[in-house]
C-alpha positions as a Python dict, from the first residue, in 0.01 Angstrom:
ca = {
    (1, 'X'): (0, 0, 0),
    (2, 'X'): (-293, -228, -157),
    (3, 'X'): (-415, -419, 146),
    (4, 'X'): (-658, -610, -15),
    (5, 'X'): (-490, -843, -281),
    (6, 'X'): (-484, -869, -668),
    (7, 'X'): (-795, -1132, -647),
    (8, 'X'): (-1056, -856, -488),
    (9, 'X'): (-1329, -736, -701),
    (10, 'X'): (-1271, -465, -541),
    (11, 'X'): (-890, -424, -572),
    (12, 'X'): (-859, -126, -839),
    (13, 'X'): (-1115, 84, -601),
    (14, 'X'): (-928, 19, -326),
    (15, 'X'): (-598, 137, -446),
    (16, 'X'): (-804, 420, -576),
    (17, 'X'): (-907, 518, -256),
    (18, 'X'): (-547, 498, -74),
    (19, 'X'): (-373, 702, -382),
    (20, 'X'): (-673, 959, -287),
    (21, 'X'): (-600, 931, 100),
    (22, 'X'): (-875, 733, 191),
    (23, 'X'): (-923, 415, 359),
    (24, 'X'): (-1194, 137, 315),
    (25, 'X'): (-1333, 23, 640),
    (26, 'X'): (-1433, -309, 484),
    (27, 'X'): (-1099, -459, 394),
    (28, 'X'): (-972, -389, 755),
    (29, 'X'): (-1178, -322, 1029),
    (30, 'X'): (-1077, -651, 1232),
    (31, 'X'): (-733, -500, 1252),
    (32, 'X'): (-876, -152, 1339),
    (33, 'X'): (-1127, -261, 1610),
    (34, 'X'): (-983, -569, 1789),
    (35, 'X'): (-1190, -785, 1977),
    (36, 'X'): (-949, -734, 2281),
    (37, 'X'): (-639, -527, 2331),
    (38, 'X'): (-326, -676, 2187),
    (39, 'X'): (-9, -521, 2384),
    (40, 'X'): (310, -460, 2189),
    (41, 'X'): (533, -566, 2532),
    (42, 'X'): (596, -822, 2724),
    (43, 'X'): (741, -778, 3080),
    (44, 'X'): (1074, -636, 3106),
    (45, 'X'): (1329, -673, 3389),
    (46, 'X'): (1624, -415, 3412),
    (47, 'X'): (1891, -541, 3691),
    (48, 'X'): (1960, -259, 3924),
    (49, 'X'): (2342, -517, 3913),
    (50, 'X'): (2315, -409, 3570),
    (51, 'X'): (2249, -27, 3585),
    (52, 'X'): (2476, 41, 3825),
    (53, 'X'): (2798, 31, 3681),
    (54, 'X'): (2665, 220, 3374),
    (55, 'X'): (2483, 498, 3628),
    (56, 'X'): (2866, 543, 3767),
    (57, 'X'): (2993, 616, 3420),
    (58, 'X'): (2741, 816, 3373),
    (59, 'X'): (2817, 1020, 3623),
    (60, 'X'): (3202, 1069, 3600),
    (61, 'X'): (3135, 1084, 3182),
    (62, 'X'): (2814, 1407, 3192),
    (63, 'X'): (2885, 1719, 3348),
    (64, 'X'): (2551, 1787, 3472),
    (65, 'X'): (2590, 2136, 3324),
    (66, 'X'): (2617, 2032, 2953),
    (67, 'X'): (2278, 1850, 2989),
    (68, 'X'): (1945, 1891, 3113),
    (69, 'X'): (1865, 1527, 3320),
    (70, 'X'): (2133, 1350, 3402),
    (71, 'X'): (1896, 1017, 3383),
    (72, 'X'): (1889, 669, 3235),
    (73, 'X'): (1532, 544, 3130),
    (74, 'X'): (1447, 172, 3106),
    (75, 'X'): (1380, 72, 2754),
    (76, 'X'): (1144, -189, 2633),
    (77, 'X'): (1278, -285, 2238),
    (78, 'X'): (940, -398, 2147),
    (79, 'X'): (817, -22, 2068),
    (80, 'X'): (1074, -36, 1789),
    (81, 'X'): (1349, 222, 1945),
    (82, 'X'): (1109, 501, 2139),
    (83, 'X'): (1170, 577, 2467),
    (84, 'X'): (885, 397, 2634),
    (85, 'X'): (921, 149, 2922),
    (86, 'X'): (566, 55, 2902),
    (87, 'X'): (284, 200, 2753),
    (88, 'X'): (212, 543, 2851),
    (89, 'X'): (481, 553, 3078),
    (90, 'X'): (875, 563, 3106),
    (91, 'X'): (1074, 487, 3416),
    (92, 'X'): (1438, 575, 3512),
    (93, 'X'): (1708, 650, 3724),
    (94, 'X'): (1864, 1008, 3802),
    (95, 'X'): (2191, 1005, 3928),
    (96, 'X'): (2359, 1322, 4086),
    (97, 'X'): (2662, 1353, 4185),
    (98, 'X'): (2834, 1597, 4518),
    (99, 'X'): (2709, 1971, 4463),
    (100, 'X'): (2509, 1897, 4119),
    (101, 'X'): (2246, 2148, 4030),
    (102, 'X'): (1986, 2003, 3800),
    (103, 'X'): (1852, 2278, 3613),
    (104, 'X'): (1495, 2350, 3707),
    (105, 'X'): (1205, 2305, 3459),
    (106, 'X'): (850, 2231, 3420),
    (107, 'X'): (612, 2019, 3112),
    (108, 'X'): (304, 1895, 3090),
    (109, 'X'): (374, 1529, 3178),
    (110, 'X'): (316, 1415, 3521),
    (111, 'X'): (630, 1262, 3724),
    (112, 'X'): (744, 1135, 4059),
    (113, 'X'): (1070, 1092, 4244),
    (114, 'X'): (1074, 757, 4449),
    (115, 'X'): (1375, 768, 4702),
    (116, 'X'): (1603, 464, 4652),
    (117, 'X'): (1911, 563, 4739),
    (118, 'X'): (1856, 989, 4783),
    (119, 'X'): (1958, 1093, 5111),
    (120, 'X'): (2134, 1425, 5134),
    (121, 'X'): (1941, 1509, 4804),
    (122, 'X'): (1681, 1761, 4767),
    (123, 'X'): (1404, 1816, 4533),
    (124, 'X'): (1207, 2140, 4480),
    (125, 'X'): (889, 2190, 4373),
    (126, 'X'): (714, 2507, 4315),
    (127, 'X'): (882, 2670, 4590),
    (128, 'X'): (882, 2414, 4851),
    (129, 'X'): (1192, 2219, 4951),
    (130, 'X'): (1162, 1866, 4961),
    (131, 'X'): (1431, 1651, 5134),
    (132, 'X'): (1433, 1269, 5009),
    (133, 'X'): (1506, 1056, 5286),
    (134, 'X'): (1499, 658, 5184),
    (135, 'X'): (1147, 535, 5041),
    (136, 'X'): (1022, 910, 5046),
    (137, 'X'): (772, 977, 4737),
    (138, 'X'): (773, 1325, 4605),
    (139, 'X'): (550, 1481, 4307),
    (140, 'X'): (635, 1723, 4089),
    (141, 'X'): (300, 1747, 3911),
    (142, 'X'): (215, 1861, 3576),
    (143, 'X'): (363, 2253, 3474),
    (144, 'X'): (485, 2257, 3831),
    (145, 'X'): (846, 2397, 3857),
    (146, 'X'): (1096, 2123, 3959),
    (147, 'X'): (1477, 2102, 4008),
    (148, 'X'): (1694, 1884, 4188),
    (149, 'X'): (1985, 1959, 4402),
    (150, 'X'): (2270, 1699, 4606),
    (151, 'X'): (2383, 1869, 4882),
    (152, 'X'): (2571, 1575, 5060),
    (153, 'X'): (2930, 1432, 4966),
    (154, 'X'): (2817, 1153, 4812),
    (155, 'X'): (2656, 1021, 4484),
    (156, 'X'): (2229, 944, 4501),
    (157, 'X'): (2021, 777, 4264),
    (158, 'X'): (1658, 809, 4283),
    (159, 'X'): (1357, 599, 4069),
    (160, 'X'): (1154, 800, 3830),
    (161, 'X'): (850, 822, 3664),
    (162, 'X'): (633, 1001, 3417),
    (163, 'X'): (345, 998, 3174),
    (164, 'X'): (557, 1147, 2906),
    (165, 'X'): (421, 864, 2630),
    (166, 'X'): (71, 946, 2729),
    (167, 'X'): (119, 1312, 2647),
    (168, 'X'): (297, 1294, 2390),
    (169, 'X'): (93, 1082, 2214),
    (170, 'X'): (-178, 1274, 2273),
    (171, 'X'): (34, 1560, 2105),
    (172, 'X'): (-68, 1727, 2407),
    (173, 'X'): (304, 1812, 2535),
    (174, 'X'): (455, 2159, 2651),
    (175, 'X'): (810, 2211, 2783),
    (176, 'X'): (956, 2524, 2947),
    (177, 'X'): (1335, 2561, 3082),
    (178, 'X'): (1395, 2712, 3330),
    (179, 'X'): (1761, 2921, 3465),
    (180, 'X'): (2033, 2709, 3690),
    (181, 'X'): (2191, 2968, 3812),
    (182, 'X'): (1900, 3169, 3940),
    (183, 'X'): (2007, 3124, 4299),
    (184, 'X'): (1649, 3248, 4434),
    (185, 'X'): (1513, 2905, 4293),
    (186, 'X'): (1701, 2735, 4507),
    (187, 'X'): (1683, 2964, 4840),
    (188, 'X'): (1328, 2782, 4970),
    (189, 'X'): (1234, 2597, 5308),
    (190, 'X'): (912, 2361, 5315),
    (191, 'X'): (689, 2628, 5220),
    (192, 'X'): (316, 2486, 5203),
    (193, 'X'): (431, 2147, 5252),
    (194, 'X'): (401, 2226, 5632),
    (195, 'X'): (36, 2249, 5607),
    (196, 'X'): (-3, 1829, 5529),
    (197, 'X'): (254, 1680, 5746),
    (198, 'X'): (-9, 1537, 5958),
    (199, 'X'): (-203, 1289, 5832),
    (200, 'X'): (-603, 1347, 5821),
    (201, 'X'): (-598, 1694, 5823),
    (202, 'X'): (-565, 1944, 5556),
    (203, 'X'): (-653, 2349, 5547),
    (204, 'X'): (-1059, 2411, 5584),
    (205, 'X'): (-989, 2674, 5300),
    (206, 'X'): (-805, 2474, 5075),
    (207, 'X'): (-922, 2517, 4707),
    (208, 'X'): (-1079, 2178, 4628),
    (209, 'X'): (-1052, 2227, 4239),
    (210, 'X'): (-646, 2086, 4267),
    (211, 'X'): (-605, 1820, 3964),
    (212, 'X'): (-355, 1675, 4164),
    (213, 'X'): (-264, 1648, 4559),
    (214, 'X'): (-119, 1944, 4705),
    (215, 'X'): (113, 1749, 4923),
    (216, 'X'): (397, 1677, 4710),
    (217, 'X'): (667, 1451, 4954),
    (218, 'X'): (540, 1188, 5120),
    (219, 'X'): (742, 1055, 5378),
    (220, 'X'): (873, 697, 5369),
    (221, 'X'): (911, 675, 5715),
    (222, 'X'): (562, 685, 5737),
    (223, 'X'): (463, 540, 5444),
    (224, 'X'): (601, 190, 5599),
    (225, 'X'): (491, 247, 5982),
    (226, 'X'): (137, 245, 5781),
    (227, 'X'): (200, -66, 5530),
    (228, 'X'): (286, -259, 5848),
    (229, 'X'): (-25, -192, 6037),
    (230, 'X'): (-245, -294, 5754),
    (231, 'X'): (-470, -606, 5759),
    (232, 'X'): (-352, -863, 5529),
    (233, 'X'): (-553, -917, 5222),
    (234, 'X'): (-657, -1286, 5169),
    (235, 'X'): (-359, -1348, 4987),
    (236, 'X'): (-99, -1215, 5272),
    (237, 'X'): (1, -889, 5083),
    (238, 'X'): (-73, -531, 5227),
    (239, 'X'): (-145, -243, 4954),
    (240, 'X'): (-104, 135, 5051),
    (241, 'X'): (-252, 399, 4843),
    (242, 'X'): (-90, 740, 4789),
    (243, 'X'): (-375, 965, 4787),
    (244, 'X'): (-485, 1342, 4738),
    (245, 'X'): (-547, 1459, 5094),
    (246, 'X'): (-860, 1636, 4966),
    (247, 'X'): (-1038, 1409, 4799),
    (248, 'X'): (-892, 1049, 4906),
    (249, 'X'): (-845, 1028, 4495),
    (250, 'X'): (-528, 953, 4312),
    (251, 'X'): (-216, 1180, 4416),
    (252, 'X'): (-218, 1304, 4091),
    (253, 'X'): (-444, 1250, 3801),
    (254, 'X'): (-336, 994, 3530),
    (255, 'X'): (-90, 828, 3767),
    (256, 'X'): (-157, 586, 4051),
    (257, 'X'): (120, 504, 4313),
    (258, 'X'): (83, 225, 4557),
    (259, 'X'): (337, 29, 4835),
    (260, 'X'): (257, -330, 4863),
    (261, 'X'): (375, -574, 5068),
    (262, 'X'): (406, -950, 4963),
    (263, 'X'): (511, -1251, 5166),
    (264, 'X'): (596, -1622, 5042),
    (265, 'X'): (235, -1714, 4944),
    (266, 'X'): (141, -1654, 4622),
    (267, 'X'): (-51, -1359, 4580),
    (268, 'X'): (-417, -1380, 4382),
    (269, 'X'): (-388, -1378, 4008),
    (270, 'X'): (-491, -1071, 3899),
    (271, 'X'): (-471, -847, 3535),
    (272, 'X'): (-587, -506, 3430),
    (273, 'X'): (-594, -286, 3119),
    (274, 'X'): (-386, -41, 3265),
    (275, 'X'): (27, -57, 3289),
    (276, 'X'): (251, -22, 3555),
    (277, 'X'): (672, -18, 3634),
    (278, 'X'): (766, -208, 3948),
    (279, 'X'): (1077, -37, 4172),
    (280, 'X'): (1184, -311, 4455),
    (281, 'X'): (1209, -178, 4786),
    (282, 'X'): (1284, -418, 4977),
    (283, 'X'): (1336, -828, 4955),
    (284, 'X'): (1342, -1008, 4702),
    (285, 'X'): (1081, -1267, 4458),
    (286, 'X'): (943, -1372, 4161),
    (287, 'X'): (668, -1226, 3957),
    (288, 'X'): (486, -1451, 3698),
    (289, 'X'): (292, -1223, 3392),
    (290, 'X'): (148, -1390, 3163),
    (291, 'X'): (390, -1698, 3001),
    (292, 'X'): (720, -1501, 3182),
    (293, 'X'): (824, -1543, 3511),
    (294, 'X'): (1065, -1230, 3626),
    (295, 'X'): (1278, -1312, 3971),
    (296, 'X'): (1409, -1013, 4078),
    (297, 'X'): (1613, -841, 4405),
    (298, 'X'): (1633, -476, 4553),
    (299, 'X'): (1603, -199, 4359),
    (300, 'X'): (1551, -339, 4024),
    (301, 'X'): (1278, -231, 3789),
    (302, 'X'): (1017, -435, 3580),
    (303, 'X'): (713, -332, 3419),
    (304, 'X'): (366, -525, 3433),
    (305, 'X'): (223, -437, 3060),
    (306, 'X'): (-157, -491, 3017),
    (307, 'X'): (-384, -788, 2971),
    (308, 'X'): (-139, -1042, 3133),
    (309, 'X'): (-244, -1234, 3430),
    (310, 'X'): (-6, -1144, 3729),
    (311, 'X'): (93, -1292, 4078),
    (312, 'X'): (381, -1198, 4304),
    (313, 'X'): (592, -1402, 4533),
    (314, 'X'): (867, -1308, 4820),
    (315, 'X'): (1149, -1549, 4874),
    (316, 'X'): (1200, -1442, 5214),
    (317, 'X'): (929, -1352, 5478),
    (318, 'X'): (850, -1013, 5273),
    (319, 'X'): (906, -805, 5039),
    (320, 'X'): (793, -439, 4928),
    (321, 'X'): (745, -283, 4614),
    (322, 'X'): (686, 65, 4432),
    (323, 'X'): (432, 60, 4208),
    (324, 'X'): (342, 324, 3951),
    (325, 'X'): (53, 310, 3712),
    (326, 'X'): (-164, 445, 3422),
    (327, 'X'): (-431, 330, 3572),
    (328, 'X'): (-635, 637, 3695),
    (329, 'X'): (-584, 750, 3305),
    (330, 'X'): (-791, 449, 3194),
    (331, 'X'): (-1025, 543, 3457),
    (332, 'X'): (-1068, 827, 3387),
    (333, 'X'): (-1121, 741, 3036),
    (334, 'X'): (-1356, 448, 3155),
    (335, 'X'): (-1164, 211, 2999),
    (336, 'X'): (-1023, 25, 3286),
    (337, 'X'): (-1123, -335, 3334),
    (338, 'X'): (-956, -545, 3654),
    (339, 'X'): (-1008, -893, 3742),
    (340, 'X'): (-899, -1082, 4014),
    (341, 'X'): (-886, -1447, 4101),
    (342, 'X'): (-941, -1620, 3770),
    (343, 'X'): (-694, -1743, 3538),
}
């Protein structure tokens, strides 16, 4: 493709160069090196109203033996037909029916289970067995062993996330299957989990060279006795961390999880180079990024793409949100940039 135009001086070297495989810097570095990032999204909103009826054919329509997630991930058209929700990240729903065994597995991408609507289903992760009561967090970190089980007599749905853009665009990806009927898999109690149910302390021997927390469920009942004794931030919200008990970092490296709590003011304008996918918890509100204004209710979904200015509101006295990020990634990379307060 001749980039540069018939009336270039330079025209006949230039399509020279691309029939060779080369490129001229000259002709297009401003598209190569932007002055600022230039997101391909704008916020999305997927109606958990909306979902649900296709989740429930979903589940009468796959056998959850004929396929290896029985999930539905939240699309965002503007990356022209991939699988992304936002970048570097997808977000779904996994739906399991009475007595379903999803077949355990492992990859390179990072992911988390957020408990919406999971009670009486159980997730296990290298060996440990991890019950998901209602706004319960669990990991299953990268080449960690994971499969999912519903051992109650009704249907659950669960929020999930991963990095799975990140990796694979990194072409950095692995995937290994593992065996559903292997019935040892399933055979586990808490395992090591028992060693960080109590908060501030962890093993003195604990290896400290984990790349991600070696807690993997973190309660929700707890999770929300703690986002209600928080201070209020100047703008009325409360933000809780989810944290590596060894190092007070990131629960796992390249994502970032956090609970916040917003009331009816306004919270302080805020944007960031990294992404994120909101789950609502509780309450409902209105988000404004950028030119779009999202109003949303429980247990719907919307992402928060980069480089938009973003504020929150709750309709009623509160709200809570989920919120998963790429943000340790960028900082890892030392490419994040926040500000806050400034429009």
């Amino acid at each position: 493709m001749n980039h540069a135009g018939a009336a270039r001086p330079d025209a006949d070297l230039i399509r020279s160069l691309e029939a060779a495989s080369y490129h001229p810097l000259w002709d297009r570095y401003k598209r190569i090196t932007p002055v600022a990032p230039r997101e391909r999204d704008r916020p999305m909103h997927w109606r958990w109203r909306d979902f649900e009826p296709l989740a429930g054919r979903a589940a009468r329509e796959v056998p959850i033996e004929d396929v290896e997630r029985r999930a539905i991930i939240c699309v965002n058209p503007a990356f022209g037909g991939e699988t992304v929700t936002t970048s570097n990240l997808i977000a779904a729903f996994t739906i399991l029916e009475p007595g379903d065994h999803a077949v355990p597995h492992r990859h390179t991408a990072a992911a988390i289970r957020f408990s919406t609507r999971a009670e009486g289903a159980v997730t296990i992760v290298n060996g440990r067995r991890c019950e998901m009561q209602a706004g319960d967090l669990v990991l299953t970190p990268p080449m960690c062993w994971h499969g999912h089980i519903n051992e109650s007599d009704h249907r659950t749905y669960w929020f999930d996330a991963a990095n799975m853009p990140l990796i694979c665009g990194l072409e950095a990806s692995f995937f290994e299957p593992g065996n559903r009927d292997n019935p040892e898999f399933w055979k586990v109690d808490d395992g090591e989990e028992r060693l960080y149910r109590a908060a501030g302390l962890a093993p003195a021997t604990e290896p400290q060279h984990l790349s991600h927390s070696p807690k993997y469920r973190y309660p929700g009942a707890q999770s929300r006795r703690l986002l209600d004794a928080l201070p209020p931030r100047p703008d009325g919200s409360r933000l809780l961390r989810y944290v590596n008990p060894l190092n007070g970092g990131p629960a796992m490296q390249l994502m970032d999880c956090y609970l916040t709590q917003i009331d009816r003011d306004e919270t302080i304008p805020f944007r960031t180079t990294s992404n994120a996918v909101c789950c609502v918890v509780k309450g409902s509100g209105t988000t404004r990024v950028g030119d779009d204004t999202l109003t949303w209710g429980p247990k719907d979904i919307f992402s928060l793409p980069h480089g938009n200015w973003i504020t929150h509101r709750a309709d009623g006295d509160t709200a809570t949100l989920f919120v998963v990020s790429d943000r340790d990634a960028l900082r890892r990379l030392d490419l994040l940039k926040e500000q806050y307060g400034n429009r």
